[in-house]
N, C-alpha and C positions, 0 to 999 in steps of 0.2 A: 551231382552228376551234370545238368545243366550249365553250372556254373565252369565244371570242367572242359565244357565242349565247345561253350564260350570261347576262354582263353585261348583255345586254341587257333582262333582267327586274327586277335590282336598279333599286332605287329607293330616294331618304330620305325617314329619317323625320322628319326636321327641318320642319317647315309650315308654321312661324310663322318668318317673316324679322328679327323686331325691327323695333325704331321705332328707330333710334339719335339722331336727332334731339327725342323724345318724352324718352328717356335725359335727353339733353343738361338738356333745358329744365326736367323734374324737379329734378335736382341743383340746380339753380340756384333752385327756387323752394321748395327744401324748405330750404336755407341760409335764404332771406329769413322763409319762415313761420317756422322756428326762432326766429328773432331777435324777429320780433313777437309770436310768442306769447308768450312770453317779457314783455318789456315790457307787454304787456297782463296778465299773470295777473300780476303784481308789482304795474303800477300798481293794478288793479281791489284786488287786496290791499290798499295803501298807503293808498289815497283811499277806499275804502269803498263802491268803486260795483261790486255784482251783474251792472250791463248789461257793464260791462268787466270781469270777471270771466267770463261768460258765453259775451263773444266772445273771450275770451280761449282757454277751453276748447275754444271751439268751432273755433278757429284750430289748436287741439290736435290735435281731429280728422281737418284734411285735414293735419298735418303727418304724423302718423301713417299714414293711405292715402297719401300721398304718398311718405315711410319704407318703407315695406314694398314697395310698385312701384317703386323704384328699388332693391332688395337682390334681390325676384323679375328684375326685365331682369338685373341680373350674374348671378344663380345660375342662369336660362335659358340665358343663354349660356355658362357655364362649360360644365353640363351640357350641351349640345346635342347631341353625340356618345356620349352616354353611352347604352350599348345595352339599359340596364335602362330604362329609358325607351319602352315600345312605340311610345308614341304622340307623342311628342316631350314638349318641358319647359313647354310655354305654360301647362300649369294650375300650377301653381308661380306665376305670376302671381294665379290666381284662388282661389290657398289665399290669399295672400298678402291679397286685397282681403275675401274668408270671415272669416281671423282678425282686420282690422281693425272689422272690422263689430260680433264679439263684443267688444270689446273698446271699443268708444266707447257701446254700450247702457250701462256702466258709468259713462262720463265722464257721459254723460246724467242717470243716477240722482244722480251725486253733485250737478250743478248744477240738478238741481230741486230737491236736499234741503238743499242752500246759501240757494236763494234765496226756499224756503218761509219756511225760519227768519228772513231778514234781515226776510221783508216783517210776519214776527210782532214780530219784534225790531227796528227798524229803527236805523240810526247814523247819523252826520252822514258825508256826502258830498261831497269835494272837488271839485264838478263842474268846474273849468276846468280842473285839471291832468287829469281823468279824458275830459273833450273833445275835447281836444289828443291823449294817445292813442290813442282811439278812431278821431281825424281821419287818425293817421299808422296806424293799420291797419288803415283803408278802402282806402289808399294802397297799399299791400303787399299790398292783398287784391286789387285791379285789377290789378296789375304782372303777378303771380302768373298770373291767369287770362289775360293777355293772353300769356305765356309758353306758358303749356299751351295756349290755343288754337292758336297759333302752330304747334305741334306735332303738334296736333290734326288743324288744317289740311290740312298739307303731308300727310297719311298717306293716298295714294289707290290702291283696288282698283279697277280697269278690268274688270268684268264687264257680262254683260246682266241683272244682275238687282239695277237699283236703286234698285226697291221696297223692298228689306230691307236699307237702306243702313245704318240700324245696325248690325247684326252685322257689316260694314265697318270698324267702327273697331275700338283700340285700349281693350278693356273698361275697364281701371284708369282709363290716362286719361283718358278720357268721362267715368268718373266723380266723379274727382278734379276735373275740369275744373266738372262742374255744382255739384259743393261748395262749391268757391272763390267760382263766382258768386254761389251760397245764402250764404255764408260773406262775403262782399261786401252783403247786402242784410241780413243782419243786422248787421253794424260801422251802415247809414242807419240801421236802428231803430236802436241803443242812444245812436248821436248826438242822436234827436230827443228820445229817453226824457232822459238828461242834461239836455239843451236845457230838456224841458217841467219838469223838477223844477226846475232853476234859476230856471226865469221866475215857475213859477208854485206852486211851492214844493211840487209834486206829486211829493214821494220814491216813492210805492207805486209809479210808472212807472218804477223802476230795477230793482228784485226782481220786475215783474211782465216787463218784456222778458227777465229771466233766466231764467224760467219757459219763455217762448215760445222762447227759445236752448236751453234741454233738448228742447221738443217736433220742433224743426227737426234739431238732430242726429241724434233717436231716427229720424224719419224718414228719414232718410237712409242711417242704419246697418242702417232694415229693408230699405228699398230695395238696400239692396247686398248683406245679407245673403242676398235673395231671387235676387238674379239671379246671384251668382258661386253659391250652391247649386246653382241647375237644371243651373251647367254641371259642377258637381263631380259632383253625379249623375244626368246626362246624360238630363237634362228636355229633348227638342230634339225630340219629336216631333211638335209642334203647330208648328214652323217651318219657312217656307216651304218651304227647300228640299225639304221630304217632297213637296209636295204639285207642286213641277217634275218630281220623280224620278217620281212617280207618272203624269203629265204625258207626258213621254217615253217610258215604258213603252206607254201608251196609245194612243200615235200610234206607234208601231215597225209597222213592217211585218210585222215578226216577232209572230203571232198567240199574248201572255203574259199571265199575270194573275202580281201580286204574292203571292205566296202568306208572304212574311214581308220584313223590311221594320226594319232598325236604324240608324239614323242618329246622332250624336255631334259635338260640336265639337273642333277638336286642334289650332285656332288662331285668330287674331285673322279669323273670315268664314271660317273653313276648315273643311270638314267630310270627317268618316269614314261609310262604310256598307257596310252586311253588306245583301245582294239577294239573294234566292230566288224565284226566276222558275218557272211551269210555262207549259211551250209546249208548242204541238202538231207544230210540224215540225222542222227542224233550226235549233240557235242555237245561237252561241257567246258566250262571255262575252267574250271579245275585243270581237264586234258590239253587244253592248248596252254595256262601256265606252266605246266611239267612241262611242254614240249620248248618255250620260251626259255627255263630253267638253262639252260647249256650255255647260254652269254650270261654270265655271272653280271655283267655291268646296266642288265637290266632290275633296279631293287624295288621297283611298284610297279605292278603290272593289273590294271583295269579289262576283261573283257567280256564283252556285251556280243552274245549269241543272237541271230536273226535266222530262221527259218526259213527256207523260199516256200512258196504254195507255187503249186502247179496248176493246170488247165487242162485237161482232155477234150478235146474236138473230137466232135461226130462227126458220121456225114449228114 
């Protein structure tokens, strides 16, 4: 009987379910980007063009975020169960999107400091073989993104709160996904950069789209670098959820002010919080997690009852 009343407290820690179709569609587009990047940093090499050299790089980049979110979903899942783990393995994905971040400000530097030099020094450029695969990894860059959206897509949380329908998704993904497209719209510039030198014999338009292919990475690497940070060190109080939880509190029956107040992410829309409540009559923490219950994207909820004492003054 004990033993039954017990278990009924236990709960996991596991929060994040996986995307395993998200898995899937990675694997698959991280083989294709491999390949064209590849052929782009050889040809842009070969034929002398900065622009394919550039998107080359920059094809580098999501192959790379791409790399690292498909090695973080295995190592989450191996981990899952792993009890040094408090909070389950999902940031393991967000180290994973943190290190690719530091790690393409670098690609960045080297293809601005490439493509300064070429526009000081300029060469002769093969523009119809460097065309061709620029064309075919536009190609690969569409495929790619139509892959991860794909993935993207199918990953749906059924809550009432979706206003904050980002934190819904799949962080890496999303943002791997918006790469591809950025990564997609740089292969049109450097086609047209090609295109305009060949017509019109304007070389400086090949080393100068290299330029704007460093600026677009570096963007993006800050971009990411920014938001897998807050979640590493658990920048979430400015997100909505605070301010439902605060919400609920407020509307309780049970007469409480917030007296403290920690909130965290521990999955894909999932959150942790530590609650210290003062009230004035009787409450239990049981009754305020029921009443918390209605934001499904809260999955630990910690809270700590404080009683006020009063004072009576005589005359």
């Amino acid at each position: 009987m004990c033993s039954a009343s017990s278990e009924h407290w236990y709960h996991t820690h596991v929060f994040d379910a996986g995307n395993p179709l998200a898995e899937r569609n990675t694997r698959s587009a991280v083989v294709l980007t491999i390949i064209m990047m590849a052929a782009e940093i050889c040809g842009g090499w070969v034929f002398n063009s900065m622009a394919l050299l550039a998107d080359g790089w920059h094809m580098s980049s999501h192959a790379l975020a791409l790399g690292l979110s498909l090695m973080a979903y295995g190592a989450a899942r191996h981990y899952a169960q792993d009890k040094r783990f408090s909070f389950g393995t999902w940031k393991i994905e967000v180290l994973g999107g943190y290190t690719s971040a530091i790690i393409l400000t670098g690609v960045a530097a080297l293809m601005l400091y490439q493509s300064v030099e070429r526009l000081i020094s300029p060469t002769r450029i093969h523009y119809d073989q460097a065309i061709a695969i620029a064309a075919v990894g536009l190609f690969i860059n569409l495929l790619c993104a139509w892959l991860l959206k794909d993935g993207h897509g199918h990953e749906h949380h059924h809550g009432q709160n979706d206003h904050d329908h980002r934190h819904h998704h799949d962080m890496n993904l999303r943002s791997a996904y918006i790469h591809v497209v950025a990564d997609a719209a740089t292969s049109v510039l450097a086609i047209l950069a090609l295109i305009g030198g060949k017509s019109w014999g304007a070389d400086w338009l090949d080393p100068l789209m290299g330029i704007g292919g460093a600026g677009l990475v570096s963007a993006w690497a800050f971009g990411l670098m920014r938001d897998t940070g807050r979640v590493l060190l658990d920048a979430e109080m400015d997100a909505p959820v605070v301010a439902e939880i605060h919400e609920v509190i407020e509307a309780s029956p049970t007469k409480a002010d917030v007296t403290d107040l920690h909130v965290w992410r521990v999955g894909t829309g999932k959150y942790a919080c530590i609650l210290a409540l003062a009230v004035d009559g009787q409450a239990s923490p049981d009754e305020i997690r029921r009443q918390l219950g209605i934001h499904e994207e809260l999955v630990h909820v910690t809270v700590e009852i404080n009683r006020r004492k009063f004072t009576s003054w005589g005359d």
